[in-house]
N, C-alpha and C positions, 0 to 999 in steps of 0.2 A: 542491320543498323539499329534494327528499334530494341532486338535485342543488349546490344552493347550498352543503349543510352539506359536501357533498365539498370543493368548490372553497375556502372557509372552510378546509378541513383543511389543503389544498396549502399554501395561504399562512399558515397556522401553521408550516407545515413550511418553507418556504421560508425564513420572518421566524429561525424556529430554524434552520438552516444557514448564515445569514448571521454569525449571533451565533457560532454555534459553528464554522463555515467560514471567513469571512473572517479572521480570529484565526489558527485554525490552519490556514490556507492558508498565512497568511504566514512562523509561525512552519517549516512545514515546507519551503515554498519556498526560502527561507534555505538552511535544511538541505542541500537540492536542489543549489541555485546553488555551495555549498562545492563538495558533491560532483563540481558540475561544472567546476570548479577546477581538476582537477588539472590538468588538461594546462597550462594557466599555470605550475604549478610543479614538473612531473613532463614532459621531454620524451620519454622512452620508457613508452607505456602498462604495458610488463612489470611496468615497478616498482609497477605497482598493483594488479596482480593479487590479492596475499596481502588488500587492505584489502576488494577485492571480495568473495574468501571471507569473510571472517570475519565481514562483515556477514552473509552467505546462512546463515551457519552460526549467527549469531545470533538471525534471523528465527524460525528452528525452534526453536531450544529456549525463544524467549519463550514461546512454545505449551505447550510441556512445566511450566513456571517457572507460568503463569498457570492452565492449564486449565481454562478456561472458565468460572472465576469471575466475570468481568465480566458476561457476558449475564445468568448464575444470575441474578446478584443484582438486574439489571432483571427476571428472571422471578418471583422471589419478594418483590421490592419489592413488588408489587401485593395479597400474599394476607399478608402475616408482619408483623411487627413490624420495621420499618426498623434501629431502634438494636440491637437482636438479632441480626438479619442481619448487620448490619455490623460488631458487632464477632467473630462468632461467625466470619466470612467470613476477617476482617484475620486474627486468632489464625491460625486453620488454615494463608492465605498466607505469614506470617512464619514458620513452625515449618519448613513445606518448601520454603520459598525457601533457609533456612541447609541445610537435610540437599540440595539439589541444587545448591547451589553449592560447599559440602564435597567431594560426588562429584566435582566437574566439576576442583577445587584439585589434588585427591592424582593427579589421573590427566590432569595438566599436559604430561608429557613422551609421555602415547601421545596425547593430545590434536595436540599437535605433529609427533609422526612422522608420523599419518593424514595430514593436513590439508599435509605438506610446507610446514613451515614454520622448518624448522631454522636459518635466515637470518636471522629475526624471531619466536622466543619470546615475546616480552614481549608481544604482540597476544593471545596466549590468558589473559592475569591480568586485561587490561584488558577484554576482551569480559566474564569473568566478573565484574570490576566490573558492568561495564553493566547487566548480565544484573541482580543482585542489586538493587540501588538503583531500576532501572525497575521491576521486579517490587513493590515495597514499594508505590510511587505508583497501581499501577493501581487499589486501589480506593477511594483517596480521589480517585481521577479519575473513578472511575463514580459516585461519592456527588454528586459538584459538575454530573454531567449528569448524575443524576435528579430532584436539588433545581432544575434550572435554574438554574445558577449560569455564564452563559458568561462572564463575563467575570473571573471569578478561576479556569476554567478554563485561558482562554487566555492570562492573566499565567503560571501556574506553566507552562503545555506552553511559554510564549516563552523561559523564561529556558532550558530545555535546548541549544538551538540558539543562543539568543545568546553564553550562553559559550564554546559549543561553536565557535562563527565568529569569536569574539574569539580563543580560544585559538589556533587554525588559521594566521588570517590576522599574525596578532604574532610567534609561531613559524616558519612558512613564508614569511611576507612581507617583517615590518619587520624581525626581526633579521639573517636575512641580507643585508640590502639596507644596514644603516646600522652592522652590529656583527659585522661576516663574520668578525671576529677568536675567537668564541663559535659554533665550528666543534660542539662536543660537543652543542651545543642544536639544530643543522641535521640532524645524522647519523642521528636519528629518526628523520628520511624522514616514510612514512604512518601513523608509530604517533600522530604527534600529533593525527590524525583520531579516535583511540579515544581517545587522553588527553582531549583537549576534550569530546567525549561523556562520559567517565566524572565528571569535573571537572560537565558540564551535568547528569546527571542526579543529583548528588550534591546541586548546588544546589536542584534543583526537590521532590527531598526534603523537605528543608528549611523550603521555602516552603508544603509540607503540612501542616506540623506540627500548626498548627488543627484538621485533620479527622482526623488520625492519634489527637489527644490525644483525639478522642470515642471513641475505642477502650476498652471496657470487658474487665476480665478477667473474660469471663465468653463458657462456651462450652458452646452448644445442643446435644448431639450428636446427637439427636432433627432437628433443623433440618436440620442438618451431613450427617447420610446423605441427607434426601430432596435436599439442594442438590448431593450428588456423584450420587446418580443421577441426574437431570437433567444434570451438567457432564459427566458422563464422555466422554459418544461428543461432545461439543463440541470434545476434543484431538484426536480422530481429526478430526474436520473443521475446524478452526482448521490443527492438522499435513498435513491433504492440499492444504487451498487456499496454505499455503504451500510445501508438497511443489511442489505445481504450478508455482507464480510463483520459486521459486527454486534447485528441481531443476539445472534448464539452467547457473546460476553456479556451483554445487557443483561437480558433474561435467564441466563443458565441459574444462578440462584433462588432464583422466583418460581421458574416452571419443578428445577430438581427436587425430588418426592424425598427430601432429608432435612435432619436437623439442620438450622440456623449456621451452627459452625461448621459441621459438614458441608453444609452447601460453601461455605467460604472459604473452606480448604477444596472444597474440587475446582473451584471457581479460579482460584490462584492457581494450580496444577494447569489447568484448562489454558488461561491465558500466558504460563508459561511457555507450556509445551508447541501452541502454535508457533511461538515464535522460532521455534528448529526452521522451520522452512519459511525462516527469512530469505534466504539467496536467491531463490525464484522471485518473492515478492519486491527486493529491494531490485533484481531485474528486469521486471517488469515496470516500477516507477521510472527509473534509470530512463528506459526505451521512452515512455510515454515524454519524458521532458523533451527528447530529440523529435520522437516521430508526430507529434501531436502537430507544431508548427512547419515540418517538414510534408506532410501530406495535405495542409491548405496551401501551400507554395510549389507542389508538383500536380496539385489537381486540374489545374487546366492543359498539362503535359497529354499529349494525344496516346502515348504510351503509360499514361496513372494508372488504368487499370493493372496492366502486368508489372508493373513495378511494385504497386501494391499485393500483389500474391506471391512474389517473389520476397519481400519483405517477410511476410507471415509465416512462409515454410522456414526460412531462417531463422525466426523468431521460434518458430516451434522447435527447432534442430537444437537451441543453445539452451529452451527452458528444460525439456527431454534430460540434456546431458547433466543438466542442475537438477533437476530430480532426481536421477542415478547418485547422483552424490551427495546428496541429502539421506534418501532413503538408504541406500547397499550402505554409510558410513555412520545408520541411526543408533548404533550399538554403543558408537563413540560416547554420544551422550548419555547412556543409562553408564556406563562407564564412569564418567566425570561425576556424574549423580554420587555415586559408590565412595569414589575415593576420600570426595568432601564430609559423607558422611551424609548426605541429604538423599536420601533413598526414596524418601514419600515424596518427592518433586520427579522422580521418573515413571511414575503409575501416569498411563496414559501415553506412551510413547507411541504405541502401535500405532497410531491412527494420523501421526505427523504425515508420513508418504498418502495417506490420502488427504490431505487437505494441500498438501504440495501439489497434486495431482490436480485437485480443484484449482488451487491458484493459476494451471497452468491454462485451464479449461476461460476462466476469469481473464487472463494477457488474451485469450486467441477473440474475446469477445472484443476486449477493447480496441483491439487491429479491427474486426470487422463494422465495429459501432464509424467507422470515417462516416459510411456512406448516409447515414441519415442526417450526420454535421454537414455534407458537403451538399446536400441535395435538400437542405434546410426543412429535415423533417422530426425536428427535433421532439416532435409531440407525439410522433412513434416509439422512438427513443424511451421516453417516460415511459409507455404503457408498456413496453419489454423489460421494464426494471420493476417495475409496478408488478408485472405478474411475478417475477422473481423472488420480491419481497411476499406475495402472498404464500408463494412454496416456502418459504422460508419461516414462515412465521408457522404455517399447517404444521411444520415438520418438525419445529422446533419444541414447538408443545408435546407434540406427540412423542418425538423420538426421545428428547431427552432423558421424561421420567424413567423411562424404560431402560435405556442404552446408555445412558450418560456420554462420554465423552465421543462416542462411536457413532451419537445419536446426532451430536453437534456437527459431526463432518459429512455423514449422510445427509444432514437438510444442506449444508453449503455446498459440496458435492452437485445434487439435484439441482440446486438453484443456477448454480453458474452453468450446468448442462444445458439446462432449458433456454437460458439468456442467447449462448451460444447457437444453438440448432435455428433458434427463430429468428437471430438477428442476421445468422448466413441465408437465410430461405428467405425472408422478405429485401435483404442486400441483391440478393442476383435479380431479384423483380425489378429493383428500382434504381441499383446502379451497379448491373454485371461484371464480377470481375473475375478473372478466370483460374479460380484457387485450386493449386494441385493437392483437392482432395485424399484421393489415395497414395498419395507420399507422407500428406501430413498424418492420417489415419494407419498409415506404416510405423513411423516413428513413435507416435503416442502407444500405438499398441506395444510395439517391440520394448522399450523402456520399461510399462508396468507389467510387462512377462518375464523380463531379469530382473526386476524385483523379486517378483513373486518368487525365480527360480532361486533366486539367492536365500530367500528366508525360509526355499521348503528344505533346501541343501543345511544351510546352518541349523534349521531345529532337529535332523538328522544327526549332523554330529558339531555339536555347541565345543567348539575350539576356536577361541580368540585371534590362533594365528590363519588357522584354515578359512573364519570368518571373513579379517580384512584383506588376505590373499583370494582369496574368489573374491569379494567385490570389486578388487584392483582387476582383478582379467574380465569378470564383464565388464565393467566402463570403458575398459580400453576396446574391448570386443565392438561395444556402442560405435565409439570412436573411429576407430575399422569401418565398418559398416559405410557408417554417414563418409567419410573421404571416397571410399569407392563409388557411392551410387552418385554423390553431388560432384564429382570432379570434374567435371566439365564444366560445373558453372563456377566451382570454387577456382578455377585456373582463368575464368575472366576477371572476377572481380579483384 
């Protein structure tokens, strides 16, 4: 019986990730694909360097801008008054959304000296656009995933990206291609990448309004302290797992032992190239929007714990099978590099399947981080991000002058390991749950062993068609595999 209710659980979860994933897979993919764009309209990576940072620079203060209101309010949705919370949450948001974007206005031009961006200005008003207007949406976006509302979730998260790819591709595209005369509108370069974004999240605003207007004036301060003492050590670890994942683009020009321009063309290769092993990463977000409010709504389930490990091996089976097909199909893209003519934007490929591999190391953390959300130990939390962040910064100095791009995924690599091992060993201490270890440590190994086997095979004999023909027979092989060992559970669920 208890088995069954698990399996019941998975495919509740599943049925919700598809609602809430497929949606914004697509919308983010989008995203993705812009990004991966440039090189079509950018033949030297240098020039994209500045759009790399400011996203990495972005990433981090959304942390700061939000802190840790979104989970809060799945964690007190369960025990509070819903309309209380949420308007008591929006107030507090909107008051220090204006006073940190205020700070972030007057202090424009050291903003820019730091950041060496004296060539492009105008990227630090538009990211603090960004910053402000996304900030306002986040909790009428956690309101629409607690009601189970996917599908007016994923109209408002589409329209950011759709304006944002309309704006892009009309600007970088059609006008120089049919009105080259309307030079002043080209000269932008990659600022039209934050324009579009700022323009997108202005619209998706907008499209809130409905959930915004449930906003009462009225504010619990009683609520308000126990919702910041539960949020606080949330920015420390929101801020360290982005510390982690986006460290390496911050600083990879600063610490790399090269010229000025050089470091700005590895820096644009750099933040290209991870973006290859989006599939994993935008699967991972995808999960996180379903499982995040799905696992405080099964936590008091007397069967949570195994629903929860069963979850995870699942989750490990599908990122596994997205690695295989990221890595066995990485040729593709030195490939498309080739044909466009943009050759210097695939130096640096090798090292995509291991940061895919990290990303995967990264998803198995955030399944196992429930237990210090549900057992309100969030100040633990922090201090496993916190070390994290400190490997990553050791590593980042160190490795990169040396390794450059090899150097950047060995310290993310290590960091996401570390987060991992320590957050499953002090989980089974303080809220046991009984993860089938050696399945999941089966599949992670078997995946990056057909890699490897596939790239010692192709540098043996480098034919195009013998290349993607063995990659197609191990992922199916993959494939194989996983039906035969899980079928028993794959025939419950």
């Amino acid at each position: 019986m208890g088995k069954q209710f698990c399996l019941s659980g998975i495919k509740n979860l599943a049925g919700q990730t598809l609602w809430y994933g497929l949606p914004s897979i697509t919308s983010r993919f989008l995203g993705y694909l812009m990004n991966l764009s440039l090189p079509l309209f950018f033949s030297e990576p240098a020039v994209t360097a500045d759009l790399t940072l400011v996203y990495a620079a972005t990433a981090f203060l959304n942390i700061l801008f939000t802190y840790g209101m979104e989970t809060a309010y799945f964690r007190f949705a369960q025990e509070e008054n819903r309309s209380t919370l949420y308007s008591t949450l929006s107030i507090t948001l909107f008051i220090t959304t204006l006073l940190f974007s205020f700070i972030l206005w007057i202090n424009q031009e050291n903003l820019v000296h730091w950041a060496r961006l004296e060539n492009a200005p105008a990227l630090i008003r538009w990211m603090i656009g960004i910053l402000f207007f996304d900030t306002l949406s986040t909790l009428a976006f956690a309101k629409l995933r607690q009601e189970n509302r996917p599908r007016r979730f994923a109209f408002a998260k589409m329209a950011t990206v759709v304006i944002n790819v309309a704006v892009v591709i009309t600007c970088l595209g059609i006008i120089p291609r049919y009105s080259p005369e309307w030079s002043s509108i080209t000269e932008r370069g990659v600022e039209w990448y934050l324009i579009g974004n700022f323009l997108g999240s202005v619209g998706t605003l907008l499209l809130l309004i409905p959930e915004l207007k449930q906003v009462k004036i009225a504010l619990d301060t009683a609520l308000l302290k126990r919702v910041l003492q539960y949020s606080w050590p949330l920015v420390i670890v929101g801020m360290g797992g982005i510390f982690n994942d986006m460290l390496s683009r911050l600083l990879y020009q600063f610490v790399v032992d090269l010229p000025a321009e050089q470091a700005k063309h590895e820096l644009g290769v750099f933040g290209n190239i991870i973006r290859l092993s989006i599939v994993i990463t935008i699967a991972i977000q995808a999960f996180r929007l379903a499982a995040e409010p799905f696992f405080f709504n099964r936590s008091k389930d007397k069967n949570a714990p195994e629903t929860y490990a069963r979850v995870l091996k699942y989750f490990v089976i599908v990122c596994c099978f997205l690695f295989l097909c990221v890595s066995l199909y990485i040729d593709l893209a030195a490939w498309f590099f080739e044909a466009i003519d943009r050759e210097r934007w695939k130096e640096g490929l090798y090292v995509v399947p291991f940061f895919a591999m990290a990303n995967i190391l990264l998803g198995i953390y955030y399944n196992l981080s429930i237990w210090y959300k549900l057992t309100n130990r969030n100040l633990t939390g922090a201090f496993i991000t916190v070390g994290g962040a400190l490997i990553t910064i050791a590593l980042t100095i160190l490795l990169i002058p040396r390794y450059h791009y090899w150097g950047a995924a060995m310290a993310s690599f290590s960091c996401y390991l570390f987060m991992m091992l320590v957050s499953y060993g002090l989980g089974q201490k303080h809220f046991p749950v009984p993860y089938p270890v050696k399945r999941i440590l089966f599949y992670l190994a078997g995946s990056a062993g057909l890699f490897v086997l596939h790239r010692s095979l192709v540098n043996w004999y480098a034919d195009p068609l013998f290349n993607i023909g063995l990659a197609s027979v191990l992922l199916l092989l993959f494939i194989g595999v996983v039906r035969k060992t899980e079928k028993q559970d794959w025939a419950g669920i």
